[in-house]
Structure formats: structure tokens, C-alpha cells
C-alpha positions in Angstrom: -169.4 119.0 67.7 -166.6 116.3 67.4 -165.8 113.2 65.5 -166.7 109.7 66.9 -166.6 105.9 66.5 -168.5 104.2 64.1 -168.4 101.3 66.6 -170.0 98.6 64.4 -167.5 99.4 62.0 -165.0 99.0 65.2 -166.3 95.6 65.8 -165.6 94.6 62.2 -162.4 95.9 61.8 -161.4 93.7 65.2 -163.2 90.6 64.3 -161.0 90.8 60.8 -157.7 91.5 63.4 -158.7 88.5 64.8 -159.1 86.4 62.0 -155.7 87.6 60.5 -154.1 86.6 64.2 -155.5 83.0 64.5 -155.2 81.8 61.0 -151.2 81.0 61.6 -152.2 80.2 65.1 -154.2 77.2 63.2 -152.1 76.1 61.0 -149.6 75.1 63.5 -151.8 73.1 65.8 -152.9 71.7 62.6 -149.8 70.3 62.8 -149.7 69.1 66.3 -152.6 67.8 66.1 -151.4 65.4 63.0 -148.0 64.6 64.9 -150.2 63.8 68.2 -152.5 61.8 66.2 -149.4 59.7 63.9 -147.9 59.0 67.9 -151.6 58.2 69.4 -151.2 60.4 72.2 -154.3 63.0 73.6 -155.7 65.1 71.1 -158.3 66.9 73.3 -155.7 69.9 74.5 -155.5 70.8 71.1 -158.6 70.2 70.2 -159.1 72.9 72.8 -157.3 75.3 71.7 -158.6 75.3 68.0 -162.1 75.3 69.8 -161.1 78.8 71.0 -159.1 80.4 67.8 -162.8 79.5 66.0 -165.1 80.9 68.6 -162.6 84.0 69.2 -164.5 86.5 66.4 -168.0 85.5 68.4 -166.8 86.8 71.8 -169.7 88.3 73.6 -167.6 91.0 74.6 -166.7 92.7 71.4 -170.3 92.9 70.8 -170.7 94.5 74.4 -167.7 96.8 74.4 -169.2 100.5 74.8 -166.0 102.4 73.1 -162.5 101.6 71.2 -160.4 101.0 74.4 -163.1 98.7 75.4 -163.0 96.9 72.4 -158.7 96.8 72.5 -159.0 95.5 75.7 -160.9 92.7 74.6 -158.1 91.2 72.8 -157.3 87.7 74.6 -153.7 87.2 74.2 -153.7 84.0 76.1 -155.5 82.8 73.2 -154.3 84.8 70.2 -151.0 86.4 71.2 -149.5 89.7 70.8 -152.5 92.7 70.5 -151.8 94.6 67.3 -152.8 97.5 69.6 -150.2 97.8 71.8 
């Protein structure tokens, strides 16, 4: 008999990772998009990208992953950076 992972505890503890990696993420397009906006020029990149820090915690596939390396692998870096995992 061995140990395993409480996997909705898992999902939890990566949605929070998330959370902790996008709010600076955020706050700097919040910026960008106030300089973009002072200068008229296209908000909708940014827009864009704030779109996708929000609906990172609500990826289907943290909800899907089966185990923890699953779930690590999840971690978009083109959206969030760095994984704390690695």
C-alpha cells in the first residue's frame, strides 16, 4: 500500500500557482494597455492577452489531467511564463 495524490487538492494548489503567476503578468499590461490607449493605438492584442491570464485557472485541461506530471505539464508558459515546476 503506498501514498498517492489527492488530485483535487493538486488542481487547487495549481490553479493558486497560477493565480500568483498572472497577477504581475496583469499589472503590466494594465499599463500598456493605458499607454496604448493615452496614444490611440489598437488595444485588442492586449486585450488578448488579459483575456487569457483570466481564463488561465479555468483550463479544461487541469480539470482533465489524470496525475501530477499531467497537471505540470499543463502549465502554458507562452501565456504565464516560467513553470514553478521546472
Amino acid at each position: 500500500m503506498g501514498f498517492g495524490v489527492d488530485m483535487a487538492k493538486a488542481r487547487e494548489i495549481h490553479k493558486t500557482k497560477i493565480r500568483e503567476a498572472r497577477t504581475p503578468l496583469l499589472s503590466a499590461l494594465d499599463v500598456e494597455f493605458q499607454k496604448a490607449q493615452e496614444t490611440s493605438a489598437d488595444t485588442s492584442a492586449i486585450v488578448a492577452k488579459k483575456n487569457a491570464l483570466r481564463d488561465a485557472p479555468a483550463d479544461s485541461e487541469i480539470d482533465s489531467a489524470s496525475d501530477a506530471d499531467a497537471l505540470k505539464a499543463q502549465w502554458k508558459t507562452d501565456i504565464l511564463g516560467t513553470s514553478p515546476y521546472s
